[in-house]
Each structure stands twice: as C-alpha cells, then as structure tokens.
C-alpha positions in Angstrom: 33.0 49.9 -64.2 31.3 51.7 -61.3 28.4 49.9 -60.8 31.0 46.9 -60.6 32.8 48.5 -57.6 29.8 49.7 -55.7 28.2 45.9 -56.3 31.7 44.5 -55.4 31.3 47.2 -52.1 28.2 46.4 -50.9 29.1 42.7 -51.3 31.9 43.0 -49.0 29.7 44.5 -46.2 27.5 42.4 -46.0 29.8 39.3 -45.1 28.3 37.1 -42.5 30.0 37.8 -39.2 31.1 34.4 -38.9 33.1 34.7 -42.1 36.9 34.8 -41.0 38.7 34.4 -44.0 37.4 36.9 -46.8 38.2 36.1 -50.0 37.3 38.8 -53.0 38.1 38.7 -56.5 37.4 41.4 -59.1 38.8 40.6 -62.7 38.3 42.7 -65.9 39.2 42.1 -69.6 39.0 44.5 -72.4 37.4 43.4 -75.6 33.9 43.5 -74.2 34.0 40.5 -71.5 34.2 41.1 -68.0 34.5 39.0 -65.3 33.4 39.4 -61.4 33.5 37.1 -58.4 32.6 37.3 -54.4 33.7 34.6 -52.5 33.3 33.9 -48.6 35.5 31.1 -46.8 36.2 30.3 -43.6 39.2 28.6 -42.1 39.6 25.1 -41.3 40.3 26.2 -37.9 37.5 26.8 -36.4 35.9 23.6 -38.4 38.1 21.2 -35.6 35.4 19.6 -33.7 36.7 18.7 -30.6 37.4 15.0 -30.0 36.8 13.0 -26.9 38.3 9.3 -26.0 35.4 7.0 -25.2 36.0 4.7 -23.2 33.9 1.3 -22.5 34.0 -0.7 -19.6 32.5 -4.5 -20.4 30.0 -5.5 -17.3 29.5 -9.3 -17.6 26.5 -11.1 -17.5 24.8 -11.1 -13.6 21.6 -11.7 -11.3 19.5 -8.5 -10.2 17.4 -8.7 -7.8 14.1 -6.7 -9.5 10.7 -5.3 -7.2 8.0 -4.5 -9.4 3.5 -4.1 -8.4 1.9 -7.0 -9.5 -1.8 -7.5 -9.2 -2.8 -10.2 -7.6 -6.8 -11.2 -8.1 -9.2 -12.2 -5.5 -9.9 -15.6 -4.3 -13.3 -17.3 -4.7 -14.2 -18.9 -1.1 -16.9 -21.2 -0.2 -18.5 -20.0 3.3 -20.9 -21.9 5.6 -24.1 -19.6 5.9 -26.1 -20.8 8.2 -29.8 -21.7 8.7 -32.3 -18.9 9.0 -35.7 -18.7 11.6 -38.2 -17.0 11.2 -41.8 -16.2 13.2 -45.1 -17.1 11.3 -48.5 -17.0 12.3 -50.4 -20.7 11.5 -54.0 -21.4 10.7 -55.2 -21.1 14.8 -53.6 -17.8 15.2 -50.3 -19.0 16.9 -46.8 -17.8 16.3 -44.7 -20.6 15.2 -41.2 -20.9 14.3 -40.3 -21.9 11.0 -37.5 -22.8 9.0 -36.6 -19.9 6.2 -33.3 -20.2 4.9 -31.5 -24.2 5.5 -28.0 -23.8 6.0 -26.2 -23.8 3.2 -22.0 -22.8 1.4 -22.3 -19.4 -0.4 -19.5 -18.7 -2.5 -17.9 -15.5 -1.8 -15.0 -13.6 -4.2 -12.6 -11.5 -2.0 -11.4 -8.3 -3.8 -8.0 -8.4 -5.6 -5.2 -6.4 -4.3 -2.0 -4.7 -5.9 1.2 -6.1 -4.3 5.0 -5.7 -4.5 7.4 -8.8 -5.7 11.1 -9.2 -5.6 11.8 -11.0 -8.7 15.3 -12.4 -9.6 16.3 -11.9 -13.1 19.7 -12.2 -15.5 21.1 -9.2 -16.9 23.6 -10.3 -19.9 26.8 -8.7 -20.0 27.2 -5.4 -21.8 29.0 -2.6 -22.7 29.0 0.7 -20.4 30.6 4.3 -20.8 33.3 5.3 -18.6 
C-alpha cells in the first residue's frame, strides 16, 4: 500500500501547471485486486475561445484604372545613307575622285525601352471585411 501512496504523491506533483481542475482517485479492494487512477482535467472555462462578429461589406463590380511597366520593343527604320567619295590614284599618277559607296537605305533597329501604361480594367464585385 505504500508504494501506492508515494506513486499516487509523486503523481500529484508533477501536474502540468496549466492543469486547473485536479482530479485524483485512489480505490482499493481486499481480496487481492486493487485499483489506482490519476486523472488531470481542466475546466471548460478557460476552453471559451473568444468569438468575434465578422462583418462583410459587398463592393460591386467597378472600373480601376491600373499602371503597370510594359516593354515596348524597338522599331526597325529604313535610313537614307548616302553616297561615299573617295581619292584614288589612276594609271598616269593622278588623284582622281571616285565613287565608293552609292547612296543607298540601311535599315537601322532602335533599342527597346521599358515604359509605364495606365490600363483600364473591371474589378467584379466582391466581398470585403469590415
């Protein structure tokens, strides 16, 4: 019967400290059976969660005005290069001018650039928190 008590003992320390309501049974029969039990509980008070009214708001279905970065790629243009000249030496040992280059379109690709549109868009209606 001792060992019972001191096991019953050290089982009642060590409740958590948490543990508000403490429930401890101890029960012994004769004839040879006995019977022990620990229990821990706790209230059903501190178990309320507390409960808050949510309320929604319904926002109906509008136009928003939006900005976002776009890239816009470069544009391909055809430019008039014109005719090169040039100094030669001929067969006699003059400098003539000659023709190099004939004047000609050369197509040119301007670099692309990053730029920021306004950009209508709907927004259906929804619910929001209050």
């Amino acid at each position: 019967m001792r060992p019972i008590l001191l096991l019953s003992l050290v089982g009642a320390l060590s409740v958590p400290a948490a543990a508000d309501d403490f429930t401890f049974g101890f029960g012994y029969r004769g004839g040879g059976r006995s019977a022990f039990s620990i229990g821990f509980g706790y209230s059903n008070e501190h178990r309320r969660v507390a409960t808050r009214v949510v309320t929604r708001k319904w926002v109906p279905g509008h136009y928003e005005v939006v900005s976002k970065q776009v890239y816009v790629p470069g544009a391909c243009e055809q430019v008039w290069q014109p005719a090169e000249y040039g100094w030669v030496v001929d067969n006699c040992g003059r400098r003539v001018r000659v023709l190099v280059h004939p004047g000609r379109y050369v197509t040119v690709e301007r670099p692309g650039h990053w730029q920021c549109v306004q950009e209508t868009v709907w927004v259906p209606g929804h619910y929001v928190r209050c």
